[in-house]
N, CA and C atoms as a LAMMPS dump frame, in Angstrom:
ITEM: TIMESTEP
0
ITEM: NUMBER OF ATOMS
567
ITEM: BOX BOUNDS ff ff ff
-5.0000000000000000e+02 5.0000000000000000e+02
-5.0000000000000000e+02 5.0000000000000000e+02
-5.0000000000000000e+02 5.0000000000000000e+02
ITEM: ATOMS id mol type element x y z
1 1 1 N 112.436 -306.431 211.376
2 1 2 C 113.133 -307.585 210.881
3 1 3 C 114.576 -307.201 210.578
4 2 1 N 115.233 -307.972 210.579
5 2 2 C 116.764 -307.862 210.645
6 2 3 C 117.542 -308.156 209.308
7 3 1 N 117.935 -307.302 208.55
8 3 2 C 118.405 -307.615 207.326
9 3 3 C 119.755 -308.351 207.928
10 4 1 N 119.737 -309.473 206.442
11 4 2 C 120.824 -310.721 206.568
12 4 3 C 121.847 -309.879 206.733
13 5 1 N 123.099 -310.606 207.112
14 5 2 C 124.742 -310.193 207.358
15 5 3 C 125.134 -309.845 206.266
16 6 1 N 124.743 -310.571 205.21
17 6 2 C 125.249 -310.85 203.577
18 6 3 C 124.822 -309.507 203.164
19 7 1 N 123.977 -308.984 203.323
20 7 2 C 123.112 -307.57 202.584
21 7 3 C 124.203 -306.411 202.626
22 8 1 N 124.664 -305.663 201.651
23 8 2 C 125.208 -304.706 201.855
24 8 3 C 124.738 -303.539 200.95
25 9 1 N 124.874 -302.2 201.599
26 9 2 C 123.867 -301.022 200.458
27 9 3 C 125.076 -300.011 200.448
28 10 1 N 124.941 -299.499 198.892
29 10 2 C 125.796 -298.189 198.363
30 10 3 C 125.14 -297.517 197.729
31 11 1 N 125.693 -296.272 197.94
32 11 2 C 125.437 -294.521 198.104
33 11 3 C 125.898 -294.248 196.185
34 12 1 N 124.783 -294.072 195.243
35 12 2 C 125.666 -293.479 194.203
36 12 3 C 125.107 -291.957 193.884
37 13 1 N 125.844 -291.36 193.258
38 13 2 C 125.478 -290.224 193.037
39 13 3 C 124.726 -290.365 191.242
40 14 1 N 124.781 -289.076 190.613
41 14 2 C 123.925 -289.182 189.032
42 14 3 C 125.174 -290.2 188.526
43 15 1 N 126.344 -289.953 188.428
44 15 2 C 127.172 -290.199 187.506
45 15 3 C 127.708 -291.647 188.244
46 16 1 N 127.727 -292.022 189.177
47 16 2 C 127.277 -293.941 189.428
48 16 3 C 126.145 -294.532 188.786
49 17 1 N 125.185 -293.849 189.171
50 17 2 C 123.733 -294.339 188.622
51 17 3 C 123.643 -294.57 187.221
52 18 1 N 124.317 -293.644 186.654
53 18 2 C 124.18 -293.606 185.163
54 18 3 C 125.275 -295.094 184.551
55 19 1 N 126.238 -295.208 185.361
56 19 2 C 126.986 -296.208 185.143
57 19 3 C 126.306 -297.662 185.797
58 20 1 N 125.582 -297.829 186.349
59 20 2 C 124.532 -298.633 186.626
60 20 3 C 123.165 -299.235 186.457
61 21 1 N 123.513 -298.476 185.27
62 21 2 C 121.867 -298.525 184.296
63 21 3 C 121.432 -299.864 183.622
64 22 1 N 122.239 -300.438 183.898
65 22 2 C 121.925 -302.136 183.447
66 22 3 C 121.558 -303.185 184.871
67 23 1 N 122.104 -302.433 185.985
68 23 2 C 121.566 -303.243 186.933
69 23 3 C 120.077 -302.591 188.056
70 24 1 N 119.559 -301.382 187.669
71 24 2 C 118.651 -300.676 187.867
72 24 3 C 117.51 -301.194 187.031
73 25 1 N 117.724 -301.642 185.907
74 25 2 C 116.907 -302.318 184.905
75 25 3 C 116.561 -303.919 185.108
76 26 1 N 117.705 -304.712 185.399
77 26 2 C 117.259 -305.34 186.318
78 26 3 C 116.648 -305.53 187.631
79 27 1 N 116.642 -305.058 188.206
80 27 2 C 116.007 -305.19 189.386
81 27 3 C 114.782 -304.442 189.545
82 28 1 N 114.285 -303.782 188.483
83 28 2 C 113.043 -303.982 187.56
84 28 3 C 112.245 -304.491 187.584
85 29 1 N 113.322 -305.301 186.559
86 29 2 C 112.271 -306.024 186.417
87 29 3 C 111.992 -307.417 186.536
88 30 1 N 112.898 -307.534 187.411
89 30 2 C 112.475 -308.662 188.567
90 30 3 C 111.453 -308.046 189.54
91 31 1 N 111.537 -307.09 189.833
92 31 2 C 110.537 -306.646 191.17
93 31 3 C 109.414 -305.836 190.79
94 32 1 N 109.147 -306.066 189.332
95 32 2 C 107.73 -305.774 188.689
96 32 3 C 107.295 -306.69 187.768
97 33 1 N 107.804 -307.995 187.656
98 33 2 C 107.888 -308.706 186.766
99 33 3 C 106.039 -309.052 186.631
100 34 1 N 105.272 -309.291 187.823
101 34 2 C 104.087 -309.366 187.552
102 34 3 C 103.477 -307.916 186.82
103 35 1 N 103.33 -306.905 187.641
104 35 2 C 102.478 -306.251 186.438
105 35 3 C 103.181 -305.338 185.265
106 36 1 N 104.73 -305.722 185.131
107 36 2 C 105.018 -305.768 183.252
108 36 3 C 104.637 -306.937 182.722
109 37 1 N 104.203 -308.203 183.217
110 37 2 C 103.647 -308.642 182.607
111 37 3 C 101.651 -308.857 182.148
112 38 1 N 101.828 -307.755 182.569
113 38 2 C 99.999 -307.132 182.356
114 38 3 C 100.142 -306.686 181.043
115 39 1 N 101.2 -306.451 180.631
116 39 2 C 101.422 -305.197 179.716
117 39 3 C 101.416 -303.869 179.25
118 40 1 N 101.157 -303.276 180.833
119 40 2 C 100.715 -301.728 181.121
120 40 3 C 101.567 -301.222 180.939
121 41 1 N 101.614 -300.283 179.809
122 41 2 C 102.497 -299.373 179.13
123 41 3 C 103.427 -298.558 180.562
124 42 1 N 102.907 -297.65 181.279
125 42 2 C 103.58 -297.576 182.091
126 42 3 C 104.67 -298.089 183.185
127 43 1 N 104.014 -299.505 183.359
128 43 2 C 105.257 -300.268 184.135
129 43 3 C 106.465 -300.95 183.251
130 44 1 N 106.392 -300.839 182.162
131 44 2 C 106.841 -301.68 181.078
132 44 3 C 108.754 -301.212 181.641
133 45 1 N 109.629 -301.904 181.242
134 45 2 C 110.902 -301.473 181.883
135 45 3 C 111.632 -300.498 180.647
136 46 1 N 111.125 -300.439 179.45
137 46 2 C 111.314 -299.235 178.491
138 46 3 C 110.661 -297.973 178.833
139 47 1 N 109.464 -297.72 179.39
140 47 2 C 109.115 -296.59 180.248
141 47 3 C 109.534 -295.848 181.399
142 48 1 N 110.291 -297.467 182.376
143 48 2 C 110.664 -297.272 183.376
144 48 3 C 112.256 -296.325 183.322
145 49 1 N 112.68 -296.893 182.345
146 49 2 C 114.396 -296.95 182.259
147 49 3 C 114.114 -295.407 181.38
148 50 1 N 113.377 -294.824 180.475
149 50 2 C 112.819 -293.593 179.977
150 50 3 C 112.962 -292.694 181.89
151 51 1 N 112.394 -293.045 182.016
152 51 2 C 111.973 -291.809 183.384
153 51 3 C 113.073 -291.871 184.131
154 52 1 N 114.007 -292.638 183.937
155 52 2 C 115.128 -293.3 184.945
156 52 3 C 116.202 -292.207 184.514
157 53 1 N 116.072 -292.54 183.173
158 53 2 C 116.77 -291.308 182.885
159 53 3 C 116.832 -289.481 182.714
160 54 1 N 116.224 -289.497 182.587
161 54 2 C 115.246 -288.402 183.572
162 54 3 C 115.613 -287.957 184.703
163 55 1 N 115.359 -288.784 185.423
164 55 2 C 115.635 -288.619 186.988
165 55 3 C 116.845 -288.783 187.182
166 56 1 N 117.925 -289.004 186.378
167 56 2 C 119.512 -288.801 187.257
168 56 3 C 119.869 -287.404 186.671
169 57 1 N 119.374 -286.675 185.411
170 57 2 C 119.569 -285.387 185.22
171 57 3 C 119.385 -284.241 186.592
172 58 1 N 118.532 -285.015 187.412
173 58 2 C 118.587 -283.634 188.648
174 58 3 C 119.384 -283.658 189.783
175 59 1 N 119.412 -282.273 189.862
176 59 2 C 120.607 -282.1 191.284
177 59 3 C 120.06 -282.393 192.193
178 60 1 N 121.085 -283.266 192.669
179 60 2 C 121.065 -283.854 194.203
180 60 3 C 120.578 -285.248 194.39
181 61 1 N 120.71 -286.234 192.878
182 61 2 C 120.238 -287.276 192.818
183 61 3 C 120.679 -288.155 193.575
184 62 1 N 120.417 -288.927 194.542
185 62 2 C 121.26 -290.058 194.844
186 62 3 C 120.088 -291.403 195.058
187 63 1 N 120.459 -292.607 194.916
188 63 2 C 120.613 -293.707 194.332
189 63 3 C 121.426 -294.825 195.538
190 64 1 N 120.753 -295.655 195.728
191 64 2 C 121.045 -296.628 197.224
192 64 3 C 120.433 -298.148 196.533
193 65 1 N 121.766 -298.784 196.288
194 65 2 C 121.54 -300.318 195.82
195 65 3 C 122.012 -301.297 196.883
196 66 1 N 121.377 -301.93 197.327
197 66 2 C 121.088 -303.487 197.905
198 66 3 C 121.379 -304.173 197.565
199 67 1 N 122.995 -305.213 197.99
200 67 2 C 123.42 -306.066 197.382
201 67 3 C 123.54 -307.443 198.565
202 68 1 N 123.558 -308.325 197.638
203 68 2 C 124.119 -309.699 198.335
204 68 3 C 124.807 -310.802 197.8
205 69 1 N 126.148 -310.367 198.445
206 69 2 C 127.205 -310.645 197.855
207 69 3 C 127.587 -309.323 196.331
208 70 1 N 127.189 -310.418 195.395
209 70 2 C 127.547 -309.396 194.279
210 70 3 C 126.559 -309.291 193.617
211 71 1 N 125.413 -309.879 194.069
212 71 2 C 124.344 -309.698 192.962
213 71 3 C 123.264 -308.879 193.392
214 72 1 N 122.703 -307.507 192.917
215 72 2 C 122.319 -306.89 193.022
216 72 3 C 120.802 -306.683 193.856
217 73 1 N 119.915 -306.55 194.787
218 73 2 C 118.573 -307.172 194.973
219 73 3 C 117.811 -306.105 195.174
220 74 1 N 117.852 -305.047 195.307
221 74 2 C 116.883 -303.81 195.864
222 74 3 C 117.494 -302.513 195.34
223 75 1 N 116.853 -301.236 195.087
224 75 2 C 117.259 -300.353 194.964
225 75 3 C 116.472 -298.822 195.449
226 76 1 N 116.507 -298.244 195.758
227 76 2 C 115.541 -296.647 195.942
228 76 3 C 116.34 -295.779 195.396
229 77 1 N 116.086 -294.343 194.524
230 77 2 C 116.404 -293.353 194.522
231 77 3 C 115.362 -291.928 194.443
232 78 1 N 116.212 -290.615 195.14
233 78 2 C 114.913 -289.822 194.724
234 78 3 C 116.123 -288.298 194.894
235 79 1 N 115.921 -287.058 194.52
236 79 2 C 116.274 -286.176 195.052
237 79 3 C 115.201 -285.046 195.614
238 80 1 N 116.381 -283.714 195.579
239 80 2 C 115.698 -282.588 196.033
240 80 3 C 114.494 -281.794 195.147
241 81 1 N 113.495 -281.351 195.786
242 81 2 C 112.891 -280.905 194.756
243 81 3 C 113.582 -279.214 194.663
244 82 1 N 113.183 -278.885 193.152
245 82 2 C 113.612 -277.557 193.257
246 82 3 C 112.352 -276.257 192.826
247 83 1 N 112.735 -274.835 192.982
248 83 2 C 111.346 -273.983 192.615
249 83 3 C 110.835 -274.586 191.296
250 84 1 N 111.9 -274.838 190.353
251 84 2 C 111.046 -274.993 189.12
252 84 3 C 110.616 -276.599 188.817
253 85 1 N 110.331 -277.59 189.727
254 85 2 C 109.996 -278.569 189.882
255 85 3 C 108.404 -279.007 189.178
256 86 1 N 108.199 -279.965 188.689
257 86 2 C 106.78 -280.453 188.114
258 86 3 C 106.746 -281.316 188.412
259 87 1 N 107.662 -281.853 189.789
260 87 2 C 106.925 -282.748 190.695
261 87 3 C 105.469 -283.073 190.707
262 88 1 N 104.965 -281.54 191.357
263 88 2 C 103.71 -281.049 191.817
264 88 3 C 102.853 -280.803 190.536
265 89 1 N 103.145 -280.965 189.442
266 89 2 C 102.57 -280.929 187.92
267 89 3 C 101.261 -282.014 188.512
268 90 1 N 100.145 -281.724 187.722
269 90 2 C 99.094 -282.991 187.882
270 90 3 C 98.122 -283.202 189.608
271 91 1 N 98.716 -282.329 190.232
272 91 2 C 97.95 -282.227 191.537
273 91 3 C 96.606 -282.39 191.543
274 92 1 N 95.859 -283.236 192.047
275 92 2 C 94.085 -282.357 192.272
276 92 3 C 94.126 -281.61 192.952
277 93 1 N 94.209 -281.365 194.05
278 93 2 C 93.715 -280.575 194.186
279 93 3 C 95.378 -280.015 195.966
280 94 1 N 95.568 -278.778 196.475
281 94 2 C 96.584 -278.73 197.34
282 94 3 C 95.736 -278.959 198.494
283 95 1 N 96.385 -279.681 199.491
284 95 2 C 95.871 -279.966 200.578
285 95 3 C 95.949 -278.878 201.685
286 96 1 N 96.921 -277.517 201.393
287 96 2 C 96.618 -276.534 201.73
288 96 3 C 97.713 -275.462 201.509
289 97 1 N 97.243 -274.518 201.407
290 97 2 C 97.871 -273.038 200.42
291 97 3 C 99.604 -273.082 200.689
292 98 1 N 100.641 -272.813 199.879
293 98 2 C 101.642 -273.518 199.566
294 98 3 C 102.565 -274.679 199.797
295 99 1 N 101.458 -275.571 199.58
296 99 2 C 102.083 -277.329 199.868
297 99 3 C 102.867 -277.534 198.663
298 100 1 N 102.483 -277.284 197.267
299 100 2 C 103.459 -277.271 196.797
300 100 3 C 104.478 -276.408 195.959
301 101 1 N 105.245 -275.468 196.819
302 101 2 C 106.186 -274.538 196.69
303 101 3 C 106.829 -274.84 197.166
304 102 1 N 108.316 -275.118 196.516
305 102 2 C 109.709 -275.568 196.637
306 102 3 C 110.819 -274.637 196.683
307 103 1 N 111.769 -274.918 197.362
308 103 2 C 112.491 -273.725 197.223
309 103 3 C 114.01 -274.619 197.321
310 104 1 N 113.923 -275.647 197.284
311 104 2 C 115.366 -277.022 196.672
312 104 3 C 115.93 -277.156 197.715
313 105 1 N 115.013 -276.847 199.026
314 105 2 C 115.545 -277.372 200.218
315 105 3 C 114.764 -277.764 201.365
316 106 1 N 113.294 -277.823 201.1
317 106 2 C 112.196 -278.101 201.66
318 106 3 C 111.75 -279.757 201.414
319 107 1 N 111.377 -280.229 200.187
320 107 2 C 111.044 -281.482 200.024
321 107 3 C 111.944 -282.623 199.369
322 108 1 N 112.018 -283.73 199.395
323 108 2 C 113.014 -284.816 199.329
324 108 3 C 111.995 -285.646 198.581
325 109 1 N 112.23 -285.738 197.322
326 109 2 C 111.261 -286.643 196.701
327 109 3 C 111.763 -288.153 196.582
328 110 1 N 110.962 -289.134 197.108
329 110 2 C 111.393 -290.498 197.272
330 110 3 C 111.316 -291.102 195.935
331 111 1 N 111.54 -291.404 194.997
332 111 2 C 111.17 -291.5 193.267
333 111 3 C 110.744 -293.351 193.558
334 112 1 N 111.958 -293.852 193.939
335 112 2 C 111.316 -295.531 193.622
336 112 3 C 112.222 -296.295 194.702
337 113 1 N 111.301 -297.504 194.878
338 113 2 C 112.1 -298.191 196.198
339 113 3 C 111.578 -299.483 195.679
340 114 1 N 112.618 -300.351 195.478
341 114 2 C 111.809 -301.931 194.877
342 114 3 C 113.202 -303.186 195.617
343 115 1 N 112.745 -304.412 195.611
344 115 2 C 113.289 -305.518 196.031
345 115 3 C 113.035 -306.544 195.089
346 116 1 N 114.126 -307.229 194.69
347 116 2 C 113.876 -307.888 194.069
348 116 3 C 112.795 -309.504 194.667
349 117 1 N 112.046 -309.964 194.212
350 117 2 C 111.119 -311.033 194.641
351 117 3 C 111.808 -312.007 195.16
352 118 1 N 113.183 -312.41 195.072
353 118 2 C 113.848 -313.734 196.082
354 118 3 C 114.155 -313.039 197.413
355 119 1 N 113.884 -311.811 197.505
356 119 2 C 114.94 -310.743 198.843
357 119 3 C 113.709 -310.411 199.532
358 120 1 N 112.403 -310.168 199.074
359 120 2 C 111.491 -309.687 199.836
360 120 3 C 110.995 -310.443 201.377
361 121 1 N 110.539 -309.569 202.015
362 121 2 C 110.295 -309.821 203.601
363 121 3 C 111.44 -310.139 204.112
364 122 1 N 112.726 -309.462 203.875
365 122 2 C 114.097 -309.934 204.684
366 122 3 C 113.997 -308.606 205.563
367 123 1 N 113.436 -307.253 205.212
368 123 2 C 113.647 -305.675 206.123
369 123 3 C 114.604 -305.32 204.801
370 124 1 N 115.118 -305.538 203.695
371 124 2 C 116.025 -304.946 202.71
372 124 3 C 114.782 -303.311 202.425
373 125 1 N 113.865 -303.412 202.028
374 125 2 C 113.15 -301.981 201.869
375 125 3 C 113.241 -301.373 202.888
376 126 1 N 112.965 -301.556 203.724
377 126 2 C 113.014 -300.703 204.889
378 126 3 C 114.361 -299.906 205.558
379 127 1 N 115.178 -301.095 205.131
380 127 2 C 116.801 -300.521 205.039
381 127 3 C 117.199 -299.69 204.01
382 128 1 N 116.785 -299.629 202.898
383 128 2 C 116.999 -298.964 201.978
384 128 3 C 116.274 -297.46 201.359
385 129 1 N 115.669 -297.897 202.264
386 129 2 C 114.159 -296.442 202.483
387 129 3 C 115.265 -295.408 203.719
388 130 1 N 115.298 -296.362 204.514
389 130 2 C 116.274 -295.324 205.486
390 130 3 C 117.891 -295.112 205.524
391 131 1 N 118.236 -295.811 204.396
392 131 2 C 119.561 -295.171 203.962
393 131 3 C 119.313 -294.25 203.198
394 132 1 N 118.528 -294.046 202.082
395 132 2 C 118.233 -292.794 201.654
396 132 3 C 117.951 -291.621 202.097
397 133 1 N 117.101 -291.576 203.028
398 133 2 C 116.818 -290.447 203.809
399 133 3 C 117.049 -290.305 204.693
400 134 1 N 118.159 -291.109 205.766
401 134 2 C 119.24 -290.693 206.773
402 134 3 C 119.93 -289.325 206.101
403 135 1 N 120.072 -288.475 207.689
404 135 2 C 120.939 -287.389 207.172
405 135 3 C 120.554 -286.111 206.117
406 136 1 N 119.268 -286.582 205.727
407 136 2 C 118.767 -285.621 204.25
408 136 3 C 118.146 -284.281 205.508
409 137 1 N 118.55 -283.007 204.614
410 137 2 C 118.79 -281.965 205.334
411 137 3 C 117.216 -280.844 205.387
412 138 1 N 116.393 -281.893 203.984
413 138 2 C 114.902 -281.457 203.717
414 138 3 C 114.558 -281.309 204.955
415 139 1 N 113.111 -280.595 204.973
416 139 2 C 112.316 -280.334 205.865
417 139 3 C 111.18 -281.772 205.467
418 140 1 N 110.676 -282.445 204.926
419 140 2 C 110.298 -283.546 204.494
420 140 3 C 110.639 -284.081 203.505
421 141 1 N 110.147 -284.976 202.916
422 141 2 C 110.256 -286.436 202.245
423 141 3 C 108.969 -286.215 201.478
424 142 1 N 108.267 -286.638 200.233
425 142 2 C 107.054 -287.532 199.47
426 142 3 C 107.769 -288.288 198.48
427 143 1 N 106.523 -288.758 198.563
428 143 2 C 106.588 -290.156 197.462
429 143 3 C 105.085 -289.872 197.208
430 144 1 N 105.068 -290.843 195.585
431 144 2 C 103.645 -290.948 195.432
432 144 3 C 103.468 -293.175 195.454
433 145 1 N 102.626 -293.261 195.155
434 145 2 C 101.814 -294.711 195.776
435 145 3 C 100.834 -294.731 195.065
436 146 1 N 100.673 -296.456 193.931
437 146 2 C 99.191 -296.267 193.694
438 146 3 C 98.433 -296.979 194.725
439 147 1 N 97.114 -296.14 194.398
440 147 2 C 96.372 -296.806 195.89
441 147 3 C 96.093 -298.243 196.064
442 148 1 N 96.514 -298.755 194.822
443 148 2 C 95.971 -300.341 195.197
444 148 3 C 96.915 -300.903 195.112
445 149 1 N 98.078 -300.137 195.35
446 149 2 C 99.462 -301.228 195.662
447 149 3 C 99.347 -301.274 197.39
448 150 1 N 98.421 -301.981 198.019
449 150 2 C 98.602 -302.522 199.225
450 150 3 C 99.365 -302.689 200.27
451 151 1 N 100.473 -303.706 199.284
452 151 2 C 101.626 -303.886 200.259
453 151 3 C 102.754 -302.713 200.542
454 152 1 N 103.08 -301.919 199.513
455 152 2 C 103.376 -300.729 199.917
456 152 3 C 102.976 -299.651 200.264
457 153 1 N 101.652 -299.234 200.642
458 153 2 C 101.17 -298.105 200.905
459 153 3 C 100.961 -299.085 202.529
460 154 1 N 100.821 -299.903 202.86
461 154 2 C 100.618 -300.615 204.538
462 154 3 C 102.252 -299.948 204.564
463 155 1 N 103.366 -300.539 204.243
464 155 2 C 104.422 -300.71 204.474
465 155 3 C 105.156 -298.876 204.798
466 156 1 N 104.15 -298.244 203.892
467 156 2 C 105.018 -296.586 204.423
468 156 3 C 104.094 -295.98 205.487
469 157 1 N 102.883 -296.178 205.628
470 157 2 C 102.159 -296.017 206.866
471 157 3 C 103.068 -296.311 207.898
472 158 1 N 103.087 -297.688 208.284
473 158 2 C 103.75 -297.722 209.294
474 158 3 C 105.411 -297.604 209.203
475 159 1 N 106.005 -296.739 208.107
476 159 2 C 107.191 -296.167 208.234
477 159 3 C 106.867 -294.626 208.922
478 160 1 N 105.864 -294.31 208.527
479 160 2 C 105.882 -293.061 209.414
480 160 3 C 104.846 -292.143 208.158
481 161 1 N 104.708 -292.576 207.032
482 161 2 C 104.255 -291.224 206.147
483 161 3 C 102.725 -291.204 205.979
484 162 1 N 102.299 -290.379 205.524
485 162 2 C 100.704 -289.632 205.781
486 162 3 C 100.382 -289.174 204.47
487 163 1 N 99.486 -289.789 204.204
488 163 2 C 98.206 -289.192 202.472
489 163 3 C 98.171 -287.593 202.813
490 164 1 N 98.466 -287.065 201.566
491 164 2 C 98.226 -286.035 201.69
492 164 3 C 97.16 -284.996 200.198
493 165 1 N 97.702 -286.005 199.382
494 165 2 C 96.741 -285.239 198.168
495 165 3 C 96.428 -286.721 197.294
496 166 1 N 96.321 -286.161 196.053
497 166 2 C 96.121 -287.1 194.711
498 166 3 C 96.735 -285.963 193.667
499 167 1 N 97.607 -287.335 192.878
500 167 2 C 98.068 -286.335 191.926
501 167 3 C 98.287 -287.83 190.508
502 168 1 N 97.964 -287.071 189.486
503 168 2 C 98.352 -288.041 187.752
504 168 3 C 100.227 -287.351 187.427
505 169 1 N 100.932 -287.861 187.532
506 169 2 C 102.139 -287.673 187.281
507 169 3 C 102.078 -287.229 185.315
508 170 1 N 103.228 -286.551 184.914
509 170 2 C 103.104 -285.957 183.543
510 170 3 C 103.315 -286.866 182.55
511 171 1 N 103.747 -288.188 182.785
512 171 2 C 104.322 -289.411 182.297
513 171 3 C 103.296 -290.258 181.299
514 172 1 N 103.581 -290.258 180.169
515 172 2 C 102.73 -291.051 179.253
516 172 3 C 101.86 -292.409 180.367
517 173 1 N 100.585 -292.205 179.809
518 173 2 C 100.107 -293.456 180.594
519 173 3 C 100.358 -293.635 182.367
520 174 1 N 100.592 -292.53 182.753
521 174 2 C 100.805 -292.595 184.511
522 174 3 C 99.283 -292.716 185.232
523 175 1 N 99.058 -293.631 186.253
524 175 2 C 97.639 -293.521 186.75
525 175 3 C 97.726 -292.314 188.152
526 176 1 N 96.695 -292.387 188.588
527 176 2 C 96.861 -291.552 189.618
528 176 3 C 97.265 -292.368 191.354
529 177 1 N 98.02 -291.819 191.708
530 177 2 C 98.952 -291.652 192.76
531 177 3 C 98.56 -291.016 194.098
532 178 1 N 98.632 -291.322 195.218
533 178 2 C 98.682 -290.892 196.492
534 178 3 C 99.589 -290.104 196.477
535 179 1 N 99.445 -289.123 196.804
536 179 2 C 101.115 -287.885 197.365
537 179 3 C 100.648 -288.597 198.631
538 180 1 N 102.221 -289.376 199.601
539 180 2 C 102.444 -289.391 201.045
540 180 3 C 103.474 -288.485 201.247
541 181 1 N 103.285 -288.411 202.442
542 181 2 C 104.584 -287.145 203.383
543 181 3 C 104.955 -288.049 204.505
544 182 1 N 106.437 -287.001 204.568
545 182 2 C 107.158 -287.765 205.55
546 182 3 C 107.739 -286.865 206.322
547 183 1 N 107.541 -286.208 207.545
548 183 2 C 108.364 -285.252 208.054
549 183 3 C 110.105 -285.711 208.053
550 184 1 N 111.083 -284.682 208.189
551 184 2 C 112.497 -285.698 207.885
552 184 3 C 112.8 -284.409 209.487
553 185 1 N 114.207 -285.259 209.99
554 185 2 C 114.447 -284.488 210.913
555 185 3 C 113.951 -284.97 212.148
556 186 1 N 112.824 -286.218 212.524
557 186 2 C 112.295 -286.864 213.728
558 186 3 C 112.543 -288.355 213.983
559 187 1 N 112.661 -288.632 214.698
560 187 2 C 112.571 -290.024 214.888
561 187 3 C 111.864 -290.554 214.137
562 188 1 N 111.672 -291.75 213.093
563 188 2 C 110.681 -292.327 212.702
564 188 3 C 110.922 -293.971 213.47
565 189 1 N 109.439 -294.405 213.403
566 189 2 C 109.094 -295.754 213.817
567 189 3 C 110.019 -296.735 213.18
């Protein structure tokens, strides 16, 4: 699908992101607005915006927002993992003998990719999935996925990525997660 003309995406680094922390929060929680409104401590956008911050403390963060016109609609960010990473914290079990050993130039962790609910089914994720990881110099890509988020675990299948473990992230109240992989460096679909 062909993202609109109007759609335009920018590149921030930690210290954009951090200056963007009010529109990362929005688009939030517009694009979780159903299950923060479950009330699951974890999706809640005070948990979210907790880990958010977090995640611009590491090197090599970058951060890809989706705009139209001026108002903000999608966002992904993730970086490099490094040796002393707890990414891989919470694993069940390794899918085989050093899958997860990092050395801050091997894996590209995808952290979050969301659209806001008026933008969805335009191709904005899919554009924004591959502005991020255009050019990334990793040897792969993961993300984790809960398994019964449907529409996104269909949606990275046929981006190209592959189940590879189960892992509970270290995060107050985190459920357990699909580790997918993504080889980086090939053509993807």
């Amino acid at each position: 699908m062909a993202v609109p003309d109007t759609i335009t995406f920018d590149h921030y680094d930690a210290t954009g992101a951090r200056a963007r922390r009010d529109v990362v929060s929005l688009i939030h929680r517009d694009a979780y607005a159903e299950r923060i409104a479950t009330g699951e401590t974890f999706a809640g956008d005070e948990a979210f915006m907790t880990r958010f911050d977090a995640y611009i403390k590491r090197d090599g963060f970058d951060l890809v927002i989706a705009y139209d016109g001026d108002e903000p609609v999608g966002q992904t960010w993730g970086w490099p993992l490094t040796p002393d990473t707890r990414w891989w914290d919470g694993l069940e079990a390794e899918p085989e003998s050093g899958f997860a050993v990092e050395d801050g130039q091997r894996t590209f962790a995808l952290s979050e990719i969301m659209v806001r609910r008026a933008w969805t089914g335009r191709g904005i994720a899919r554009t924004l999935h591959d502005r991020l990881l255009a050019d990334r110099p990793e040897k792969r890509a993961t993300l984790l996925v809960r398994p019964d988020n449907t529409t996104a675990y269909a949606a990275y299948t046929r981006w190209g990525w592959r189940p590879a473990a189960r892992l509970r992230p270290g995060w107050p109240d985190a459920p357990w997660m699909d580790v997918l992989i993504l080889p980086l460096g090939e053509p993807q679909t």
